[in-house]
VMD Tcl script that draws the C-alpha trace (Angstrom):
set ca {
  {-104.73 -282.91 60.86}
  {-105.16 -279.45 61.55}
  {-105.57 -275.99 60.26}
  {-101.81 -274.60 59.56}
  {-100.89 -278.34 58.36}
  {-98.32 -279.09 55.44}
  {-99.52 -281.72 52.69}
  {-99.16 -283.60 49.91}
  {-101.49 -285.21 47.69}
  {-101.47 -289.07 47.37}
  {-103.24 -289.19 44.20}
  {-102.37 -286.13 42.58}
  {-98.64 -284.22 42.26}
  {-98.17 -281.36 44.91}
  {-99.75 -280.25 48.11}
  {-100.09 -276.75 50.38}
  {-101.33 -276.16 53.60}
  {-104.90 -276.87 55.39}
  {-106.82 -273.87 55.51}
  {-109.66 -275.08 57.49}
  {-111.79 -278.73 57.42}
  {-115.34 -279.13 57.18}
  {-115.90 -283.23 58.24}
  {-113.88 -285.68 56.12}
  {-113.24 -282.76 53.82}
  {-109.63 -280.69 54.14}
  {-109.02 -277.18 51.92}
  {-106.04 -276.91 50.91}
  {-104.03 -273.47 49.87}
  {-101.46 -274.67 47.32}
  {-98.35 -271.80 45.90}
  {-100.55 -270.37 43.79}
  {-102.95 -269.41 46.36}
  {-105.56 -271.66 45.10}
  {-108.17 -273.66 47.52}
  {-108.60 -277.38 46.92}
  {-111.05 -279.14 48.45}
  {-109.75 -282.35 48.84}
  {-110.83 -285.71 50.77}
  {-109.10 -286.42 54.58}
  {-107.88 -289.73 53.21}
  {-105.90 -288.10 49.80}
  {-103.64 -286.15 51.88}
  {-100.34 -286.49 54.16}
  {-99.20 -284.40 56.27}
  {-95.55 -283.53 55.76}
  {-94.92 -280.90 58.24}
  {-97.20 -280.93 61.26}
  {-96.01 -277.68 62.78}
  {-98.29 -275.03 62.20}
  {-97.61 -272.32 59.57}
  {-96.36 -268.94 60.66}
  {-99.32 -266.47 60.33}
  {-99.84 -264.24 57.59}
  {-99.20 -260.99 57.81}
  {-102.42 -259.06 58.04}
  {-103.17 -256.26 55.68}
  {-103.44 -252.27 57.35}
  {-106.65 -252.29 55.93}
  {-107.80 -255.85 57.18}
  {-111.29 -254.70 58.51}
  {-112.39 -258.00 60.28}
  {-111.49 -259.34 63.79}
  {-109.66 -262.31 64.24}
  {-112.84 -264.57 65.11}
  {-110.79 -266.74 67.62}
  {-110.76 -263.19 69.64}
  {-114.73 -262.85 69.11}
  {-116.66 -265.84 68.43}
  {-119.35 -265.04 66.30}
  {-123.19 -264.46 67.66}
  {-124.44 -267.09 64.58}
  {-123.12 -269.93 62.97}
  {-119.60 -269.16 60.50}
  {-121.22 -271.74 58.02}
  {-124.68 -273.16 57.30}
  {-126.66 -274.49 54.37}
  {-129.71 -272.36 53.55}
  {-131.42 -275.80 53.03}
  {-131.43 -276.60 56.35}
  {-132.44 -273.24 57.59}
  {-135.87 -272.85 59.73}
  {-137.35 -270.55 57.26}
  {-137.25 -273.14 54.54}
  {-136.15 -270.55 51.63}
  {-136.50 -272.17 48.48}
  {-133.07 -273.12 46.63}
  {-132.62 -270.97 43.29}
  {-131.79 -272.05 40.09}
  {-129.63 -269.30 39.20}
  {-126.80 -267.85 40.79}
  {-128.03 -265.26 43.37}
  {-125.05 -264.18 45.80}
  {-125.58 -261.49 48.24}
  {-123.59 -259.91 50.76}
  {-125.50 -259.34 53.95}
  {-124.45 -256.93 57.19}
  {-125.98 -257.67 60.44}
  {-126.02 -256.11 64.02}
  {-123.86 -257.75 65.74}
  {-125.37 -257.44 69.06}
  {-128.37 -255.45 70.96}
  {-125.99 -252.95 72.65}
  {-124.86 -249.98 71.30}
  {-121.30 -250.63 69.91}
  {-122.19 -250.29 66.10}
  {-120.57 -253.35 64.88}
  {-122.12 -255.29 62.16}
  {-121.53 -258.99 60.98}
  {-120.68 -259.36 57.47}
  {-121.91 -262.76 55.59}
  {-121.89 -263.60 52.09}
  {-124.53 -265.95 50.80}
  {-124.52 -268.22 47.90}
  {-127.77 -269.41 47.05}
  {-126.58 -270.40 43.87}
  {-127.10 -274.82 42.23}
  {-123.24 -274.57 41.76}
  {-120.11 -273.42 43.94}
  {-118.68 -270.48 43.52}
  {-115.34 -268.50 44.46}
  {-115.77 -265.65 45.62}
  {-113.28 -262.83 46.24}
  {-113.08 -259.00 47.68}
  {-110.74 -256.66 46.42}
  {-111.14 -252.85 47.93}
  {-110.19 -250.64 44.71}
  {-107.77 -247.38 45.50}
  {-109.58 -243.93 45.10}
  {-107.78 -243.98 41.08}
  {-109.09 -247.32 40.19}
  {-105.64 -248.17 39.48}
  {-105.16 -251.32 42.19}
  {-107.29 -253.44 43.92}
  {-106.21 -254.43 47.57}
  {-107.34 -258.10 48.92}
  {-109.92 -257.89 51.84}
  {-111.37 -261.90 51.36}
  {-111.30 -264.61 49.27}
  {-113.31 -268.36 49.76}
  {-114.84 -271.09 47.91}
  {-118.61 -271.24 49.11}
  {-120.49 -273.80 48.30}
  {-123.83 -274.19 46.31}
  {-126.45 -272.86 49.07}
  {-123.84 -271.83 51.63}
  {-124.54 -268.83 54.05}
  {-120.59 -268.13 55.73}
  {-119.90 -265.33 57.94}
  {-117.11 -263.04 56.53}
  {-116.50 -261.19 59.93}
  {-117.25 -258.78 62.16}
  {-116.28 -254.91 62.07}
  {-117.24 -251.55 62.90}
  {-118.73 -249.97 59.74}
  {-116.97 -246.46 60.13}
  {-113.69 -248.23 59.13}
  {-115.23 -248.28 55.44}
  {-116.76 -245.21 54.95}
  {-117.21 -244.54 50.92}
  {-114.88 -247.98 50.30}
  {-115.41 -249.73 46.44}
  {-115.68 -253.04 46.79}
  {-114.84 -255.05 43.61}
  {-117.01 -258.65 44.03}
  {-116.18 -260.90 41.93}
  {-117.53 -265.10 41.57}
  {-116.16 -267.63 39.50}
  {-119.17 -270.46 39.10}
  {-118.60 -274.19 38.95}
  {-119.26 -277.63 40.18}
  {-116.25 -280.01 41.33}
  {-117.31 -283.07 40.27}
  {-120.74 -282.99 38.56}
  {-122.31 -281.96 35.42}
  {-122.91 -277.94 35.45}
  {-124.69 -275.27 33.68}
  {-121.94 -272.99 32.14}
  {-122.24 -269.97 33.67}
  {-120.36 -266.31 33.42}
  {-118.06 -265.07 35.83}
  {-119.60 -262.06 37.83}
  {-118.07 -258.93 38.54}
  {-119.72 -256.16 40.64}
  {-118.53 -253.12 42.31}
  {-120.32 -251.53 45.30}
  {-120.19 -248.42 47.05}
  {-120.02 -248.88 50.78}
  {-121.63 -245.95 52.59}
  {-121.39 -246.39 56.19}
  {-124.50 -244.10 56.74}
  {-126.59 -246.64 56.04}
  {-126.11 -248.71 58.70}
  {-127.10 -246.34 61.36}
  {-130.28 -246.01 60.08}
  {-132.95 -248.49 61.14}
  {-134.37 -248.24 58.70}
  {-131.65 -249.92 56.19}
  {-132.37 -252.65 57.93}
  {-135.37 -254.83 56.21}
  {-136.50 -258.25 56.19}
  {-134.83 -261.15 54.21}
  {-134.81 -264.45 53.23}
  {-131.72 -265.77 54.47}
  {-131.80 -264.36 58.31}
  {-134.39 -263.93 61.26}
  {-132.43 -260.65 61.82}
  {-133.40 -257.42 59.54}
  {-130.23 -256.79 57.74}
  {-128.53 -254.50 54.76}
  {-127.85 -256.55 51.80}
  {-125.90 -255.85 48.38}
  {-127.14 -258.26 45.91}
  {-123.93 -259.00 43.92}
  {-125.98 -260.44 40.88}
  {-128.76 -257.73 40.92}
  {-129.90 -256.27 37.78}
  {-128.81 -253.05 36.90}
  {-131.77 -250.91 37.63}
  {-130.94 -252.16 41.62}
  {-127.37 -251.42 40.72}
  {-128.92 -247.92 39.45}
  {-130.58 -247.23 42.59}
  {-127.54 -247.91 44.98}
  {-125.60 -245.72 43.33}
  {-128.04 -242.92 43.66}
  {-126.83 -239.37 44.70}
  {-128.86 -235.55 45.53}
  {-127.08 -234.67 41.97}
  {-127.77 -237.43 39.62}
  {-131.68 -238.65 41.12}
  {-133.34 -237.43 38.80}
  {-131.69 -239.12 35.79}
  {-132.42 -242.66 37.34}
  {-135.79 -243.49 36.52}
  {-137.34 -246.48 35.35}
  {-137.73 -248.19 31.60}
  {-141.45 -248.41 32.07}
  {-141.42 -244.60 33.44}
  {-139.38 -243.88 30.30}
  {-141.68 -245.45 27.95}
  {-144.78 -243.50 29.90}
  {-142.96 -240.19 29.22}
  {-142.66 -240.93 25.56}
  {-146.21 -241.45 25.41}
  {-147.40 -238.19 27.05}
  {-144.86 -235.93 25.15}
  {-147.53 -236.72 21.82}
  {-150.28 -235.25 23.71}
  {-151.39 -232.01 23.04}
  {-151.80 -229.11 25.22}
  {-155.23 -229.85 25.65}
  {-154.44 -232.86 26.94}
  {-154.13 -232.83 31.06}
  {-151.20 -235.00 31.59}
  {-150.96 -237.25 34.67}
  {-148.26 -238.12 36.54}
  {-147.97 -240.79 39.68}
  {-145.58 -239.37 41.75}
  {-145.71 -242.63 44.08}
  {-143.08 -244.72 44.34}
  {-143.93 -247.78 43.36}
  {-145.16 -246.09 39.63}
  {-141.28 -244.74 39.63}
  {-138.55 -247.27 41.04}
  {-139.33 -251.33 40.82}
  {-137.84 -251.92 44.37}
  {-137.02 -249.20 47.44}
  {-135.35 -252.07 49.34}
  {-132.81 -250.26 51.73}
  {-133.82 -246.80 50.76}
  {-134.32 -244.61 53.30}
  {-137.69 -242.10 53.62}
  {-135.25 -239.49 52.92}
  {-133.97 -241.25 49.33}
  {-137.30 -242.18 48.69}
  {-139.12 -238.35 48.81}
  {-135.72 -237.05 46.49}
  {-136.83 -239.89 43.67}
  {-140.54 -238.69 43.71}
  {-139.23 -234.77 43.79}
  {-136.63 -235.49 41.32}
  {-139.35 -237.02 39.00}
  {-141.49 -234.18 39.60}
  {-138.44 -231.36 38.13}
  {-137.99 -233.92 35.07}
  {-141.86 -233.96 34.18}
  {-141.51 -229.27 34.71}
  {-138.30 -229.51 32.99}
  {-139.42 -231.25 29.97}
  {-142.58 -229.15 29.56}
  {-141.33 -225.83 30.16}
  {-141.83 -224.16 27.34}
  {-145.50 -225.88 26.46}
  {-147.37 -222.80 27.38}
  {-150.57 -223.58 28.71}
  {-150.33 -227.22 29.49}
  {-151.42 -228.21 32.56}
  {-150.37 -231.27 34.54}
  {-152.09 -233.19 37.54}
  {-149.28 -234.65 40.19}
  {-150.61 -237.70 42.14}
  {-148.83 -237.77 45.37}
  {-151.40 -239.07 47.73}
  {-152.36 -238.21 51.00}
  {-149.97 -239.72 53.50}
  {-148.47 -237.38 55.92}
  {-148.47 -234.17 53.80}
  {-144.75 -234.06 52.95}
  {-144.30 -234.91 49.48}
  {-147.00 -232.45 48.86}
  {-145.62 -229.64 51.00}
  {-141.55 -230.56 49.25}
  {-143.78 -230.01 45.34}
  {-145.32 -226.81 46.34}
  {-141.88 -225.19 48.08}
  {-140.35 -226.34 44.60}
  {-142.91 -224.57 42.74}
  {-142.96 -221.76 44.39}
  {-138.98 -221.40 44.77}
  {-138.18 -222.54 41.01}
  {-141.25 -222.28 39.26}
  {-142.58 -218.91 39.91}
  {-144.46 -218.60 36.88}
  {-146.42 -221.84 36.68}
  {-150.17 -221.82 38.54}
  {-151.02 -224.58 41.16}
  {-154.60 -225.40 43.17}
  {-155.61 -228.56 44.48}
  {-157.09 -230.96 41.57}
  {-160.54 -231.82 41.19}
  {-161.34 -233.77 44.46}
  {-164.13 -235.84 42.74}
  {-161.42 -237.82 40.45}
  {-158.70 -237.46 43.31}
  {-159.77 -236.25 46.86}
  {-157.05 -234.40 48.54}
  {-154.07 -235.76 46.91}
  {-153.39 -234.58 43.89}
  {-152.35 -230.84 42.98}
  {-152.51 -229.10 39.22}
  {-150.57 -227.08 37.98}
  {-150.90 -225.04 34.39}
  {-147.38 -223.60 32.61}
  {-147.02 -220.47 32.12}
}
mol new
graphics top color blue
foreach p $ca { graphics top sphere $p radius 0.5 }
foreach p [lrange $ca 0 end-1] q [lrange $ca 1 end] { graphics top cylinder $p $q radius 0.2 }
display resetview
């Protein structure tokens, strides 16, 4: 048997054609489009010529990998993976882009990882710009802890694309925990990946890479989504809580607020320096903003030492937007050099 194959089923009524095998273990595509993973020894083959290929889509970003084999292995099982990551008992899927070599073409391998207890099928569908249609870019069954490369592309090709992810969760033949379908949709900017920077540690490769957790929570979904207009309405529940607090204070009161990052957003991973110092400014107009008109109150701004830039962006906001309100460097026996007052006017 071979990939392109006609079958039937012996045990079973119908049949389709062999996608690909892994071992004893043929997938087969039946009318509907469905995968079936089914054992060598349950099928016949009723027409062994191979299938005419599909007609690609215009927008089919990935090379054909029997053009370009790929730099790491299509499929392997986290288990078995040198850096021993620890299988989780929830479904955690994440799509991960890679360099695909050390030159300088720009391409990037795409894999999607299921480190999930159950299998999972998994689909890509690129919505159109009125969220009308969703086009097909790739469809599999992965799986439980299954690492597969998707393929490889250059990045520019899907500048700004919305990508609708979506998993169905189940086990074959054993006993599962029921578990929701997931549905995602991610904003693929291709300046990211011409940043070093994007590219962090992880548990799944020995290569930094980009990754788009597909079951993230939504304050990660919150910060991907992040633009120069709308930072400074994503902040985070415990920084919302902490505002609610100091609004009861009185004037009197010298409010405090930690403009580093870690006191704002619960994770930075893939933010650039760039996104980072436009959270910490943006949190810095919401805290002026919302005590405008408290005459008289006066407000200490933690932003550290560092390299001087956060500190340089607060005063060129003050003195640009705030013209009225008073700053001088805070007492430097409760916070050295890096922290700056500033009194409403």
């Amino acid at each position: 048997m071979k990939k392109g194959d006609k079958v039937r089923f012996l045990n079973a009524v119908g049949g389709g054609t062999i996608t690909h095998i892994e071992g004893s273990t043929v997938y087969v595509e039946d009318e509907d489009g469905f995968e079936i993973p089914t054992p060598a020894n349950e099928v016949v083959v009723v027409n062994e010529e191979k299938s005419a290929p599909q007609t690609q889509s215009a927008r089919t970003y990935f090379e054909d990998q029997k053009k370009s084999e790929p730099a790491r292995e299509v499929v392997t099982t986290i288990r078995e993976t040198e850096s021993g990551v620890q299988s989780s008992d929830e479904p955690h899927i994440v799509l991960s882009f890679l360099k695909a070599d050390k030159g300088n073409s720009g391409d990037l391998e795409l894999y999607v990882v299921n480190d999930s207890p159950v299998y999972a099928y998994f689909t890509i569908g690129q919505v159109s710009e009125d969220g009308k249609k969703a086009e097909p870019i790739y469809r599999k069954e992965l799986v439980a802890h299954e690492k597969s490369l998707i393929g490889k592309f250059n990045p520019q090709r899907i500048d700004n694309r919305l990508w609708q992810c979506q998993a169905l969760l189940f086990h074959p033949t054993a006993t599962y925990k029921p578990y929701a379908p997931i549905s995602r949709d991610i904003r693929i900017k291709s300046v990211k990946f011409f940043k070093d920077n994007s590219f962090v540690e992880n548990d799944y490769f020995d290569e930094r890479a980009v990754s788009y957790d597909v079951t993230s929570d939504e304050l990660e979904m919150k910060i991907e989504k992040l633009t120069e207009h709308d930072m400074h309405a994503v902040i985070s529940e415990k920084e919302r809580k902490e505002q609610q607090k100091q609004s009861k204070k009185t004037i009197n009161d010298i409010i405090e607020i930690d403009l580093h990052i870690e006191q704002i957003l619960d994770t930075t991973a893939g933010m650039s320096n760039g996104e980072i110092i436009q959270v910490q400014l943006a949190r810095f107009e919401h805290i002026m903003q919302e005590n405008a008109d408290r005459k008289g109150q006066r407000i200490v701004f933690i932003h550290g030492v560092g390299n001087g830039r956060l500190k340089t962006e607060v005063i060129k906001l003050l003195e640009r937007k705030y013209k009225k309100a008073q700053y001088q460097d805070a007492s430097f026996r409760e916070y050295g050099y890096g922290a700056t007052l500033v009194t409403i006017k």
